[in-house]
N, CA and C atoms as a LAMMPS dump frame, in Angstrom:
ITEM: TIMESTEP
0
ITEM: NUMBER OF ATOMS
234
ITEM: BOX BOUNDS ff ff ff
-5.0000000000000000e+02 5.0000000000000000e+02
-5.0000000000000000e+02 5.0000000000000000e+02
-5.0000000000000000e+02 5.0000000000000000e+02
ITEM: ATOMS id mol type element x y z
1 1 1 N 234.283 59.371 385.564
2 1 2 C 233.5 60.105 384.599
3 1 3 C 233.624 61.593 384.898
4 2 1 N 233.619 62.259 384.129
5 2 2 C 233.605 64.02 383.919
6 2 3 C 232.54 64.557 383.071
7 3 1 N 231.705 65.694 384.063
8 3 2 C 231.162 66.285 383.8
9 3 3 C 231.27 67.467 383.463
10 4 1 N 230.703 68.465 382.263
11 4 2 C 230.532 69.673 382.587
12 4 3 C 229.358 70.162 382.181
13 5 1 N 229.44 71.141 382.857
14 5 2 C 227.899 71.397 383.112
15 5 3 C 228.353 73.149 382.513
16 6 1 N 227.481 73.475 381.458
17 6 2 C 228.675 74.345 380.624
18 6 3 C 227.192 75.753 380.809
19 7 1 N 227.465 76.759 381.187
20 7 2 C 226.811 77.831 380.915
21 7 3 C 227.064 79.082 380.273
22 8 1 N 226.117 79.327 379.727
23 8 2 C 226.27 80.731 378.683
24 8 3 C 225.349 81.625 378.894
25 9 1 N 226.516 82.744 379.495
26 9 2 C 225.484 84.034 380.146
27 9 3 C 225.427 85.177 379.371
28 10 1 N 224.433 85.886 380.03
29 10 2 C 224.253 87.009 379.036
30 10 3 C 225.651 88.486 379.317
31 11 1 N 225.85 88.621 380.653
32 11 2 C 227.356 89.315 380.557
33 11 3 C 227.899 88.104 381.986
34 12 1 N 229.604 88.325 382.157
35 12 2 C 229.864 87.969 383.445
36 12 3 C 229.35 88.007 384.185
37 13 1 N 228.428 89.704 384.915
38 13 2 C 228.28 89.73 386.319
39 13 3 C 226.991 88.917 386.269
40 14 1 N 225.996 88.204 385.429
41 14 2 C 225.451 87.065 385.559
42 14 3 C 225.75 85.553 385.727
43 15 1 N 225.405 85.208 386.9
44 15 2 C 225.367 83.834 386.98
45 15 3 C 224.067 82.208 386.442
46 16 1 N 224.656 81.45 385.918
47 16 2 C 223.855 80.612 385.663
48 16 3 C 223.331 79.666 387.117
49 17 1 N 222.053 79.593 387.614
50 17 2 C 222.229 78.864 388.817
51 17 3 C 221.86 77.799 388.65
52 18 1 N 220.851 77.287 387.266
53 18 2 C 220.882 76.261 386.9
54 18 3 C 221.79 74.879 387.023
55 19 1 N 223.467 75.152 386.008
56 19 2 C 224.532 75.02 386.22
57 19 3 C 224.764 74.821 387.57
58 20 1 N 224.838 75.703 388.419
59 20 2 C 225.388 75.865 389.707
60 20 3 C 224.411 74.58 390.579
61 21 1 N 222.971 74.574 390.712
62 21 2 C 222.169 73.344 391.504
63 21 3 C 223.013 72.284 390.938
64 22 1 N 223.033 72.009 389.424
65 22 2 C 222.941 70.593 389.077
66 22 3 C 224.59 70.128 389.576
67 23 1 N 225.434 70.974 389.521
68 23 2 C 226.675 70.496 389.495
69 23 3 C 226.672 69.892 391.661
70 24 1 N 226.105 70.577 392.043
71 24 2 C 226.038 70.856 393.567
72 24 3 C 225.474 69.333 394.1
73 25 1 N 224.612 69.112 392.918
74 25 2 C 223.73 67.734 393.217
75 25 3 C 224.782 66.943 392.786
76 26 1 N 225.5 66.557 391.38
77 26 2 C 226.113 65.595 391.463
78 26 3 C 227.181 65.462 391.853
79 27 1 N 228.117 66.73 392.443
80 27 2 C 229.257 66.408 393.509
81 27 3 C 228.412 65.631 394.969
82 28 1 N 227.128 65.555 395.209
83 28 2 C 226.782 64.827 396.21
84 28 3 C 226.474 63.608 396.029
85 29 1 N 225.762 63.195 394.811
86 29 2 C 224.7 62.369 394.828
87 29 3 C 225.391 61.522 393.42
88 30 1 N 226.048 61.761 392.795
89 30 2 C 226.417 60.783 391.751
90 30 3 C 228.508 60.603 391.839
91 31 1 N 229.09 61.525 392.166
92 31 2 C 230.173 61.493 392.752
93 31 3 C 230.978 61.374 391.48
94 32 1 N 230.831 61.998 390.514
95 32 2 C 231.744 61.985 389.027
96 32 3 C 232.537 63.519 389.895
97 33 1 N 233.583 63.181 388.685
98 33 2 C 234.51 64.488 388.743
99 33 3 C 233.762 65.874 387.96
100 34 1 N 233.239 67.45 388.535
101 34 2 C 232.77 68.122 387.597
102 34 3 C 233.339 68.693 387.457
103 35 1 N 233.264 69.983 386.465
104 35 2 C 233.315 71.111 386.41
105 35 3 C 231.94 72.33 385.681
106 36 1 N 232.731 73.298 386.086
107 36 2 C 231.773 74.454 385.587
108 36 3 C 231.943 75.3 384.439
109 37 1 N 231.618 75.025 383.713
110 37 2 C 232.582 75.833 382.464
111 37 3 C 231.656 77.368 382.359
112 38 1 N 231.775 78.745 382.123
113 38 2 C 230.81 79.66 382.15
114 38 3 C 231.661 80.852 380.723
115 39 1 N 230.862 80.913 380.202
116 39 2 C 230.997 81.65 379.072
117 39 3 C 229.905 83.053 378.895
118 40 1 N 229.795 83.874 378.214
119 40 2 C 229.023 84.727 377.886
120 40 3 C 228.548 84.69 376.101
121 41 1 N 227.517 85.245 375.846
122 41 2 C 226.799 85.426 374.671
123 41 3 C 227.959 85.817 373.575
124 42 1 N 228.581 86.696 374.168
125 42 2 C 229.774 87.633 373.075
126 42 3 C 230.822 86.965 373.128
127 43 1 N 230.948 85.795 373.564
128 43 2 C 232.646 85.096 373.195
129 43 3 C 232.31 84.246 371.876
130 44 1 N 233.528 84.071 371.452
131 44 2 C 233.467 83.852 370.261
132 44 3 C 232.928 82.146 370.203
133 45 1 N 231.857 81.373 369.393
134 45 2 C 231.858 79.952 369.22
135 45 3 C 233.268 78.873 369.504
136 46 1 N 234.083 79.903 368.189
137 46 2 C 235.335 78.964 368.559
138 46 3 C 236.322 78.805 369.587
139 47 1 N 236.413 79.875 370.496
140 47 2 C 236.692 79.698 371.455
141 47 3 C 236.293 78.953 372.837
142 48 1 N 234.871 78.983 372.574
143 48 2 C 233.979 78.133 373.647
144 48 3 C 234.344 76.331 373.341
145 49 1 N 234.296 76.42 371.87
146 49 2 C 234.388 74.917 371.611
147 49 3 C 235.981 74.375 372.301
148 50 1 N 236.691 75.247 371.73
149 50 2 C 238.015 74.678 372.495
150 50 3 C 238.482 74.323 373.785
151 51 1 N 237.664 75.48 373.652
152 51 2 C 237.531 75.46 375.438
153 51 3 C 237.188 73.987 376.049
154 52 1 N 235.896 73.847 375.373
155 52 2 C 235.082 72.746 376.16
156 52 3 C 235.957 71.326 375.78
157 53 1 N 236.458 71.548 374.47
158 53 2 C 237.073 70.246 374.217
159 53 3 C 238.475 70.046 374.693
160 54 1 N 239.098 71.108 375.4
161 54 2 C 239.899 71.191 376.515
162 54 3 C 239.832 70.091 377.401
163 55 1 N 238.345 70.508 377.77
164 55 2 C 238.373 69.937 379.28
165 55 3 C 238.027 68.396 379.099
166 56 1 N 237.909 68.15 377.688
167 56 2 C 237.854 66.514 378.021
168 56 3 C 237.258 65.643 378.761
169 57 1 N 235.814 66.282 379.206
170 57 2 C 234.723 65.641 379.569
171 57 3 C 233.872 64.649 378.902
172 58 1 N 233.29 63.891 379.536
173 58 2 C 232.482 62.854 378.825
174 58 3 C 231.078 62.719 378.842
175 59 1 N 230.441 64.091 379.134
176 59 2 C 229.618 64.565 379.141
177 59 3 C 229.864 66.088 379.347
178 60 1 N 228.48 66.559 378.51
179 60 2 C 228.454 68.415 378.428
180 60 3 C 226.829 68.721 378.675
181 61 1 N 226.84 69.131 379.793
182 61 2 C 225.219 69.509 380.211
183 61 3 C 225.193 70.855 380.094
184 62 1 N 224.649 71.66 379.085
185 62 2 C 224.04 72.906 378.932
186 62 3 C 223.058 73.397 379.413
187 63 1 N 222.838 74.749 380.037
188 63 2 C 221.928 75.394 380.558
189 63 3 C 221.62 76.071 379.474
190 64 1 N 219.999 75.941 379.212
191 64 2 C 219.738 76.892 377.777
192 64 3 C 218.504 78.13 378.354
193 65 1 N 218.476 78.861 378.177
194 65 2 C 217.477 80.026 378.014
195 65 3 C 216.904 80.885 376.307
196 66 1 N 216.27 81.402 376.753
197 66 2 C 215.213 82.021 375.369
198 66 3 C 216.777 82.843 374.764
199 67 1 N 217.719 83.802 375.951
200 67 2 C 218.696 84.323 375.204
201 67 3 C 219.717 83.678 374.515
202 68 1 N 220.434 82.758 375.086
203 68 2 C 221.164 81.639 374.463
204 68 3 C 221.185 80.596 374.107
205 69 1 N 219.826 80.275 373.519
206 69 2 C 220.001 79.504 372.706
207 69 3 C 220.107 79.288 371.34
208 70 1 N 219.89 80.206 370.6
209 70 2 C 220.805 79.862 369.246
210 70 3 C 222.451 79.642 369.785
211 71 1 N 223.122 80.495 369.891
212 71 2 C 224.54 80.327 371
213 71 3 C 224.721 78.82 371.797
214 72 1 N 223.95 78.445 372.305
215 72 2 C 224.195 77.077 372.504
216 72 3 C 223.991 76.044 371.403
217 73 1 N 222.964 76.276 370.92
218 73 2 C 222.897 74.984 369.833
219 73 3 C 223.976 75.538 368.894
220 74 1 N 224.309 76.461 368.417
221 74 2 C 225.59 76.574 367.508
222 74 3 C 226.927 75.456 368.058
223 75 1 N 226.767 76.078 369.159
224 75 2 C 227.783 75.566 369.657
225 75 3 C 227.825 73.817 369.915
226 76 1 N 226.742 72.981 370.128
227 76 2 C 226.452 71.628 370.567
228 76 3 C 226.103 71.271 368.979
229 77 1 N 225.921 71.741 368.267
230 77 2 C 225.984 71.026 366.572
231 77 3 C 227.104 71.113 366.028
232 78 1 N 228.188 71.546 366.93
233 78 2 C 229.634 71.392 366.531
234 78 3 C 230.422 70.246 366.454
């Protein structure tokens, strides 16, 4: 199984740590293959989607906040 655990920040030099615990926990504790996918507010939807559907995961765990979330749900009603 593949995970990603997909975050959307407000610029680069922000990190999601949300993202960062959960992925930390299930490389220990559930033992799927992850990744981290990290995006910012200003990239484009369609690029994020490709992105994500790139990676061909079978699950997509989003980190949402008050700033990105319209930006995420755009993106997860895709």
């Amino acid at each position: 199984m593949r995970i990603a655990y997909v975050a959307v920040n407000s610029k680069y030099i922000h990190t999601a740590l949300a993202s960062r615990y959960l992925k930390s926990y299930g490389e220990k504790y559930l033992k799927p293959e992850t990744l981290l996918c990290e995006y910012t507010i200003n990239s484009s939807p369609e690029d994020v989607l490709y992105d994500l559907y790139s990676q061909k995961a079978d699950v997509y765990c989003f980190s949402l906040y008050i700033f990105n979330r319209v930006f995420a749900l755009k993106i997860m009603s895709s």
